[in-house]
Residue frames as a rotation matrix with the C-alpha (Angstrom) as fourth column:
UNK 1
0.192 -0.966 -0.173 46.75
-0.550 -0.252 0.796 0.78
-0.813 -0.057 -0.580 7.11
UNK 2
-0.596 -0.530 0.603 46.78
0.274 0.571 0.774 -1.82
-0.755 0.626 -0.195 4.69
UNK 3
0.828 0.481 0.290 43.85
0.523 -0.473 -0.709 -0.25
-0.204 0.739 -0.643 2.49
UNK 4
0.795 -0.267 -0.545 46.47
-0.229 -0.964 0.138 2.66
-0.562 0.015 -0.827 2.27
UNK 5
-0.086 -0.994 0.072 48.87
-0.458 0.104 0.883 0.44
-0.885 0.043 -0.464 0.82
UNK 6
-0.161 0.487 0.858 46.92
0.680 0.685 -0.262 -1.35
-0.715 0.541 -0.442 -1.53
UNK 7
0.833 0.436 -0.341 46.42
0.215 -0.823 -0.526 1.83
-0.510 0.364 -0.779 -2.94
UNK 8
0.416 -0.696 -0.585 49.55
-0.661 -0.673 0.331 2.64
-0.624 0.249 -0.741 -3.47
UNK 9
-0.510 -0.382 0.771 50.80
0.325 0.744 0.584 -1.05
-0.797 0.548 -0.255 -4.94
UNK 10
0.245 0.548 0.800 47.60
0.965 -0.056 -0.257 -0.44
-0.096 0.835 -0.542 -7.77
UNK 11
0.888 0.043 -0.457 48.55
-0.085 -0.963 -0.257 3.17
-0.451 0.267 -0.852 -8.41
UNK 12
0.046 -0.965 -0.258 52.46
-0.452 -0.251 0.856 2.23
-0.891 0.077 -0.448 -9.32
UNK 13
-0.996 -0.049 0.071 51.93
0.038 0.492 0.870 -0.25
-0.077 0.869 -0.489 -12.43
UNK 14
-0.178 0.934 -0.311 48.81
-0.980 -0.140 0.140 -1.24
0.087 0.329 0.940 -14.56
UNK 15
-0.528 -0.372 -0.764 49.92
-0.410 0.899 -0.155 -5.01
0.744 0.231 -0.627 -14.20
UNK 16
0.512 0.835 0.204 47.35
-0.639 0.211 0.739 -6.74
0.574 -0.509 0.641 -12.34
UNK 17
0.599 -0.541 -0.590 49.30
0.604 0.789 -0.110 -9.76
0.525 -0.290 0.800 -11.99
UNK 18
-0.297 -0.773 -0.560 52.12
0.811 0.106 -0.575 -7.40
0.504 -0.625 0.596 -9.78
UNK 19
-0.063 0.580 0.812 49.36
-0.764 -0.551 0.334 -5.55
0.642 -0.600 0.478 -7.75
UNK 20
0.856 0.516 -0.033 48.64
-0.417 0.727 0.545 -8.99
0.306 -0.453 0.838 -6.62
UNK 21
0.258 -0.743 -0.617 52.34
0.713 0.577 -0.398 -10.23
0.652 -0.337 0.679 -5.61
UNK 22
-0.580 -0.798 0.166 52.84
0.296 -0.396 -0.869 -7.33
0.759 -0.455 0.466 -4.00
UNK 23
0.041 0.607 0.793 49.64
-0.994 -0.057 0.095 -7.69
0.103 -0.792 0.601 -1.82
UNK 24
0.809 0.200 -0.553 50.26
0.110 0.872 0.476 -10.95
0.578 -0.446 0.683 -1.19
UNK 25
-0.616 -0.787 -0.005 53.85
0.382 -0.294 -0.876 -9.52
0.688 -0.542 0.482 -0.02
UNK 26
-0.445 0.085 0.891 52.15
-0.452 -0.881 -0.142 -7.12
0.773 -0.466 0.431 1.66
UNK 27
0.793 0.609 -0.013 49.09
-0.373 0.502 0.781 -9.47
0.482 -0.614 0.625 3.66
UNK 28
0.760 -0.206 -0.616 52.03
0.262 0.965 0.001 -11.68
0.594 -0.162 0.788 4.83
UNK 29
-0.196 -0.878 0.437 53.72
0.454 -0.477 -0.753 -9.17
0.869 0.051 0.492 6.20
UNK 30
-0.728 0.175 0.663 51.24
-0.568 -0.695 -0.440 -7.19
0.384 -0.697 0.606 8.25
UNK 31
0.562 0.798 0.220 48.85
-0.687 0.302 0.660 -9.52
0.460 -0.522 0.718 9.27
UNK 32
-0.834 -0.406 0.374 50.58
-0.550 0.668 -0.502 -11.79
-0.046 -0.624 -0.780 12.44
UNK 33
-0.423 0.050 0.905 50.06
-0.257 0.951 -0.173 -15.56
-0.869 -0.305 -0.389 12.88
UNK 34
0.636 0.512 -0.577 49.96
-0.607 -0.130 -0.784 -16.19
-0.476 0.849 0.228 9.24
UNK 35
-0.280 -0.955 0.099 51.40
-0.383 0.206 0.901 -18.75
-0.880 0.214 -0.423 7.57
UNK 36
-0.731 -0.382 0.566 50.09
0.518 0.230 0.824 -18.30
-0.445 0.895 0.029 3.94
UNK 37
-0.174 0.426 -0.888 48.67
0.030 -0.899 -0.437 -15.41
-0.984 -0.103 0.144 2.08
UNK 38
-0.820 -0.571 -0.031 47.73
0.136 -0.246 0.960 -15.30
-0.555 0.783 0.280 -1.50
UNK 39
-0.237 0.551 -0.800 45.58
-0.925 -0.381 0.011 -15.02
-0.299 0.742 0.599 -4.54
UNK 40
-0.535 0.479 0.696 43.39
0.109 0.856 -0.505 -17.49
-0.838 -0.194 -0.510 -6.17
UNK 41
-0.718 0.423 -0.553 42.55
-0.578 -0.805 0.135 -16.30
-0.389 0.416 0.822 -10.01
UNK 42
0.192 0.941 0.280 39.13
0.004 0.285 -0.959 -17.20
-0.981 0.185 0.051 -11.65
UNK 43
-0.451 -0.045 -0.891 39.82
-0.890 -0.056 0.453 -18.59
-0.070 0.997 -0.015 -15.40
UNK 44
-0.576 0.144 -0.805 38.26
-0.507 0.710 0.489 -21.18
0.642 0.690 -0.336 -17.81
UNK 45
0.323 0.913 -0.249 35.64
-0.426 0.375 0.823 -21.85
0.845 -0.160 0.510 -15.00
UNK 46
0.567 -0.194 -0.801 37.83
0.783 0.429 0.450 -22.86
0.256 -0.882 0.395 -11.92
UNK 47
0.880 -0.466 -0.090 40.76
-0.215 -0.561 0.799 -21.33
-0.423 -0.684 -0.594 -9.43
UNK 48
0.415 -0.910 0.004 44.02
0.579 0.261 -0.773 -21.42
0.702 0.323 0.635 -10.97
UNK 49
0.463 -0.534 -0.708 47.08
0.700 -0.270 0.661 -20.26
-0.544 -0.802 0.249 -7.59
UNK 50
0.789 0.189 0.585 47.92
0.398 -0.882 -0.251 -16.92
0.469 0.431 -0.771 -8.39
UNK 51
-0.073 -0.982 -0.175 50.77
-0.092 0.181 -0.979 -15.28
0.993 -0.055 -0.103 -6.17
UNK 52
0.883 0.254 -0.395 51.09
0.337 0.244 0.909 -16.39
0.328 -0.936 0.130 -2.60
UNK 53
-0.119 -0.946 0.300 53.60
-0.689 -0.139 -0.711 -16.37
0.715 -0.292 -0.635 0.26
UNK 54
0.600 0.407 0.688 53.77
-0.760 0.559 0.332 -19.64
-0.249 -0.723 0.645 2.03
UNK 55
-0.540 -0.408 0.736 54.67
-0.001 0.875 0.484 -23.29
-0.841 0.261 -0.473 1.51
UNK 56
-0.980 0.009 -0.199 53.74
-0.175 0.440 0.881 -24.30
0.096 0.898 -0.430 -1.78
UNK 57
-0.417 0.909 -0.019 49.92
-0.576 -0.280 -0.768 -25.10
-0.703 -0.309 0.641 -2.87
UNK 58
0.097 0.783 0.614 47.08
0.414 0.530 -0.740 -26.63
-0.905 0.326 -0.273 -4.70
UNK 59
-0.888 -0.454 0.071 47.48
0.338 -0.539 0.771 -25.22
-0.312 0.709 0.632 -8.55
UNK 60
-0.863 0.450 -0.231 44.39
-0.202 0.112 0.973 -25.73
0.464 0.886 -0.005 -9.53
UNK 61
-0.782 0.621 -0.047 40.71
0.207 0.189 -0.960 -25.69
-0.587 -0.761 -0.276 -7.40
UNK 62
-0.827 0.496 0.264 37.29
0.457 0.319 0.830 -26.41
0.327 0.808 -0.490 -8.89
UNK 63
-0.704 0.335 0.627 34.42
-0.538 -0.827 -0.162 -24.08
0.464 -0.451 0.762 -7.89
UNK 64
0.478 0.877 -0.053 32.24
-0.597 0.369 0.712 -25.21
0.644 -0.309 0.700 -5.13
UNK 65
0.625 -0.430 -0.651 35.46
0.619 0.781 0.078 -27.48
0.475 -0.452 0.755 -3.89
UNK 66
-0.569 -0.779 -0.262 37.76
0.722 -0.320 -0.614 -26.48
0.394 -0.538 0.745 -0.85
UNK 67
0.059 0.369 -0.927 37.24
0.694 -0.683 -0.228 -23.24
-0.717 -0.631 -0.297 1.35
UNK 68
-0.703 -0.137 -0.698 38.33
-0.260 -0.864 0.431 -21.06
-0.662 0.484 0.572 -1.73
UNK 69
-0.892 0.439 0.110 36.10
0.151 0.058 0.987 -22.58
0.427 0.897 -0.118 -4.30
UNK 70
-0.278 0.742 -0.610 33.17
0.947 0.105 -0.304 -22.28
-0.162 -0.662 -0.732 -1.71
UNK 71
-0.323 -0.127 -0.938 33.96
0.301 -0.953 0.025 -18.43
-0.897 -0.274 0.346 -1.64
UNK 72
-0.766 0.047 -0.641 34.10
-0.479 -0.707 0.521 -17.92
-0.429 0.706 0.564 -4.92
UNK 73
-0.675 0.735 -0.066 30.59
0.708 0.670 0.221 -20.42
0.206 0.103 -0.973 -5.94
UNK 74
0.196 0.915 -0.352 28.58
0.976 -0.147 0.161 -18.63
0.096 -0.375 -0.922 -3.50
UNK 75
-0.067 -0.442 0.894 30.45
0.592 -0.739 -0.321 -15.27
0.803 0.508 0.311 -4.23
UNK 76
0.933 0.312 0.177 30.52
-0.130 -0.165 0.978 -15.04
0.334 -0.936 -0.113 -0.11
UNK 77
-0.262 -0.723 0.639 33.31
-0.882 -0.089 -0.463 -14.49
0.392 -0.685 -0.614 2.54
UNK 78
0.857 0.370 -0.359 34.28
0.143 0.498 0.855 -17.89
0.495 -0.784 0.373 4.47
UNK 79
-0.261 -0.780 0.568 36.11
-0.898 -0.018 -0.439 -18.10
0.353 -0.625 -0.696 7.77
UNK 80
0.667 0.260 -0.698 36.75
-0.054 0.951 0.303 -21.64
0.743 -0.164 0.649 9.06
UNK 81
0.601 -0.122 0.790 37.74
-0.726 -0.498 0.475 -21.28
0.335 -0.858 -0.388 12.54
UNK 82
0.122 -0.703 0.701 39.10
-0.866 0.270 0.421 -25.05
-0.486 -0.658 -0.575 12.36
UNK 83
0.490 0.568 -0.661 39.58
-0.869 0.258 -0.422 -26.87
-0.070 0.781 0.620 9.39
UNK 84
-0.933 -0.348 -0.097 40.63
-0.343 0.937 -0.060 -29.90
0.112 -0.023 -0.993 10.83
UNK 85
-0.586 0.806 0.077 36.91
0.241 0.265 -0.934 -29.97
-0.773 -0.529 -0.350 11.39
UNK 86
-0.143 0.777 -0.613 36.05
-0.689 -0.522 -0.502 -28.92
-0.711 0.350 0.610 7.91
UNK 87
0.004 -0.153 0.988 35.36
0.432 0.892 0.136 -31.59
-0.902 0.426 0.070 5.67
UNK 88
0.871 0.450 0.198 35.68
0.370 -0.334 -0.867 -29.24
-0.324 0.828 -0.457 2.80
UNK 89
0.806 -0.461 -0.372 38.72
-0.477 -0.877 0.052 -27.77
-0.351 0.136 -0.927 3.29
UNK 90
0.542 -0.807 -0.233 42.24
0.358 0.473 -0.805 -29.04
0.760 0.353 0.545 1.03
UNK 91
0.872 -0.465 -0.154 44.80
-0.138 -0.535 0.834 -28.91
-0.470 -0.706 -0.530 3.12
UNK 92
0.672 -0.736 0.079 48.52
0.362 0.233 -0.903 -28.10
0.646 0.636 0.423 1.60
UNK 93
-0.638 -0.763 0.105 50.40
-0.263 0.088 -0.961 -27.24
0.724 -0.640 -0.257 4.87
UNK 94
-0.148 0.716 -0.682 49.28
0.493 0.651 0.577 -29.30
0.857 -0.251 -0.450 7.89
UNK 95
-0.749 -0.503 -0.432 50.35
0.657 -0.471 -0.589 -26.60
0.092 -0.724 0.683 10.21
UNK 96
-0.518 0.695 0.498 46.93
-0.266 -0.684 0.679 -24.55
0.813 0.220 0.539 9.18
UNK 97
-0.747 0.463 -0.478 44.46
0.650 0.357 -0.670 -24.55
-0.139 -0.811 -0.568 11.79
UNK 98
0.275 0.888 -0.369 41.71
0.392 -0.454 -0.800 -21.62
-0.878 0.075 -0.473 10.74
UNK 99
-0.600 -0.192 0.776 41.14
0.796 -0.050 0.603 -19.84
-0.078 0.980 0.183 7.02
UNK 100
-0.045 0.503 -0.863 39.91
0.284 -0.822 -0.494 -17.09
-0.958 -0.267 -0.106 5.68
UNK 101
-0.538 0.050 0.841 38.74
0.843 0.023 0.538 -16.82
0.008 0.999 -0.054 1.40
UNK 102
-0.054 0.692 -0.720 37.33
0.235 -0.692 -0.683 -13.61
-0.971 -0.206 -0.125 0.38
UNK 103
0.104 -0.262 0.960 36.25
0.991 0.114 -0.076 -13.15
-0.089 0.958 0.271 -3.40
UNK 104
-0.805 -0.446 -0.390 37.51
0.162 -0.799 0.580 -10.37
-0.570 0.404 0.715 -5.52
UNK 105
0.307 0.741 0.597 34.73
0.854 0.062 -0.517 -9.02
-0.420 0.669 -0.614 -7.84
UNK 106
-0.846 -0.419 -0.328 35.75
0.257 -0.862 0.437 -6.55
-0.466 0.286 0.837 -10.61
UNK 107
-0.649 0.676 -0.349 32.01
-0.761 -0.592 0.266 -4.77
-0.027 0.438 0.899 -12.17
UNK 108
-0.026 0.714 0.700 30.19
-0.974 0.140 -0.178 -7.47
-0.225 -0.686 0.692 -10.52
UNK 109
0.706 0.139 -0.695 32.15
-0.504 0.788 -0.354 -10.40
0.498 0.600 0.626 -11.88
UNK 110
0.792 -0.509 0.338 34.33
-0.086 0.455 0.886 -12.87
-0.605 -0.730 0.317 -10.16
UNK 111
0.615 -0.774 -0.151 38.31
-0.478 -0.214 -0.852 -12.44
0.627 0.596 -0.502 -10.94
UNK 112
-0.130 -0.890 -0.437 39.49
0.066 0.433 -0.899 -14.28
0.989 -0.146 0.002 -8.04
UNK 113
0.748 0.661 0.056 40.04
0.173 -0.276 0.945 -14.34
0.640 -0.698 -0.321 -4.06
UNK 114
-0.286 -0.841 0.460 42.23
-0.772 -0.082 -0.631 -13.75
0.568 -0.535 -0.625 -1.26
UNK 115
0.800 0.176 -0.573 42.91
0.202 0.821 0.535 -16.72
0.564 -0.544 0.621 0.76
UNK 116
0.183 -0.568 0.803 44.69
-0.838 -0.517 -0.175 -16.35
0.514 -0.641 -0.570 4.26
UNK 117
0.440 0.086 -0.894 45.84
0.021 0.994 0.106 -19.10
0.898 -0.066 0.436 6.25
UNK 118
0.340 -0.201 0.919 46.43
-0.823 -0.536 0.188 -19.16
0.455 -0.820 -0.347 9.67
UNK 119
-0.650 -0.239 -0.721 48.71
0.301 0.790 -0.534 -22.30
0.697 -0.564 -0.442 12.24
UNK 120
-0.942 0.291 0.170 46.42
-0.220 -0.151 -0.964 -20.27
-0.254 -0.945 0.206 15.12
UNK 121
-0.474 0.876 -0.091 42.66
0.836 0.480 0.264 -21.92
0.275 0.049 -0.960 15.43
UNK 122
0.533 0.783 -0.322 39.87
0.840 -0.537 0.084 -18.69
-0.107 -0.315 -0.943 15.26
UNK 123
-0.538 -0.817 -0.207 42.70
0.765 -0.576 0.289 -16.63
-0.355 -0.003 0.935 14.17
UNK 124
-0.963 0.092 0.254 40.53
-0.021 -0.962 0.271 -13.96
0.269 0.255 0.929 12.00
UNK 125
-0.396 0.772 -0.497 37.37
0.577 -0.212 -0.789 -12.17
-0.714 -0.599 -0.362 13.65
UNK 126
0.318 0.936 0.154 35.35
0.916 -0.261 -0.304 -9.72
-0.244 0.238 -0.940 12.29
UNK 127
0.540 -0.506 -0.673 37.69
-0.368 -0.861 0.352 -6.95
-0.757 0.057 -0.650 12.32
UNK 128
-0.587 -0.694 0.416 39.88
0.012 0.507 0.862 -9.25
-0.809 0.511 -0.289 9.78
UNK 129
0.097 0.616 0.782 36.97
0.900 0.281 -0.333 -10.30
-0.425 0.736 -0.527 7.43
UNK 130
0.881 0.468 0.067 35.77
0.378 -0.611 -0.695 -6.51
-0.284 0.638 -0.716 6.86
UNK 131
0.199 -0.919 -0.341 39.34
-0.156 -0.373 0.915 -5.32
-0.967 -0.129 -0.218 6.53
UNK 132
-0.762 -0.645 0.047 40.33
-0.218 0.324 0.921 -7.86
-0.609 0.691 -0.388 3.75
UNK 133
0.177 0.828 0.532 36.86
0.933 0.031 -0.358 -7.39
-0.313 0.559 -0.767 2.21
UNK 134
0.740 -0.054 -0.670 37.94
-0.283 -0.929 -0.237 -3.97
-0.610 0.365 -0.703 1.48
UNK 135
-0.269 -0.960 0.074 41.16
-0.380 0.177 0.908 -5.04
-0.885 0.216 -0.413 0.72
UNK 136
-0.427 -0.034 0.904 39.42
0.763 0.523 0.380 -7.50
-0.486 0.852 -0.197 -2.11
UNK 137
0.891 0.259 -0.373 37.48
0.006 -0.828 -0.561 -3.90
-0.454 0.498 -0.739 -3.44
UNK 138
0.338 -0.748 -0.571 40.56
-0.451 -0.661 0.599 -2.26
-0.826 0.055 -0.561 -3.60
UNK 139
-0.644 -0.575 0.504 42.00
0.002 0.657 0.754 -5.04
-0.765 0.487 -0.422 -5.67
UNK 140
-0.045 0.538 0.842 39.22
0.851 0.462 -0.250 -5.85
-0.523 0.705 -0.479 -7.60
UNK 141
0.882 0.134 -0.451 39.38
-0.044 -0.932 -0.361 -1.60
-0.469 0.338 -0.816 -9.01
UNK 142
-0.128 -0.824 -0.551 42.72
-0.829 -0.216 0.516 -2.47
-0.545 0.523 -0.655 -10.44
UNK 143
-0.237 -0.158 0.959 41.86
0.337 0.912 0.234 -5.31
-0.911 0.378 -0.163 -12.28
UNK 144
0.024 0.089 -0.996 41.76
-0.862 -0.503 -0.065 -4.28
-0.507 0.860 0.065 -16.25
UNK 145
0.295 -0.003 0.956 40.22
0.237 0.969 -0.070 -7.32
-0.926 0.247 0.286 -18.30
C-alpha cells in the first residue's frame, strides 16, 4: 500500500526534495506507533536532516556515528529494538524506544536514508524492514543528481 503511493508522490513532480516530504508525510501517517519519520540526505561526506515529521532533530550526523550514520557507513538496514541499550544511538526525543535506518541508494550510490522512530520497544519486524527497503528503492528511482 505504501509502495503504491510512493509511486504516485515520484510520478507528480521531478523535485526530489518534495518526493521526500511527502513520504515522510506519508510514513507518519500509515505506519502506527511512530513518533518520527524522515529523511537523512548524504552530502559533503556526512547526513545533513532532510524532511521529517516529529519533534525536532539532530541537523547534522557523521557517517559511522548514531543508528543512521551506521546505516549509511555499512550501506546496511539497522533495527535497534532498544536504544536505551544502544550505545550508538543519538537520541533527540526521549520518548523513542526502538529505530529503524534504511539507506537510499540511487545507481549504486548513497543519497540518503529513511529513519523511523518508534516510543514502542521492538516496534518494526521483518515485515517493516522489507517494506521500507522497497520503499528506499522506490525513492532512490526518483532521485535525479
Amino acid at each position: 500500500f505504501i509502495q503504491e503511493k510512493l509511486w504516485l508522490i515520484g510520478e507528480e513532480t521531478d523535485d526530489f526534495y518534495a518526493v521526500l516530504a511527502n513520504a515522510s508525510a506519508l510514513l507518519w501517517l500509515e505506519l502506527p506507533d511512530v513518533n518520527w519519520a524522515g529523511f537523512y540526505l548524504y552530502k559533503n561526506g556526512r547526513l545533513v536532516l532532510g524532511p521529517f515529521q516529529g519533534k525536532p532533530a539532530v541537523a547534522e550526523i557523521l557517517l559511522g556515528k548514531g543508528v543512521c550514520g551506521t546505516a549509511a557507513k555499512e550501506l546496511s538496514t539497522q533495527v535497534v529494538e532498544d536504544v536505551h541499550s544502544c550505545c550508538n544511538h543519538i537520541a533527540c526525543d526521549f520518548n523513542t524506544a526502538s529505530e529503524i535506518v534504511v539507506p537510499i541508494l540511487s545507481n549504486d550510490r548513497l543519497i540518503g536514508v529513511i529513519d523511523i522512530d518508534s516510543p514502542v520497544a521492538a516496534r518494526f519486524d521483518q515485515e517493516d524492514r522489507s517494506g521500507l527497503e522497497i520503499a528506499a528503492s522506490i525513492i532512490g528511482k526518483f532521485y535525479r543528481a
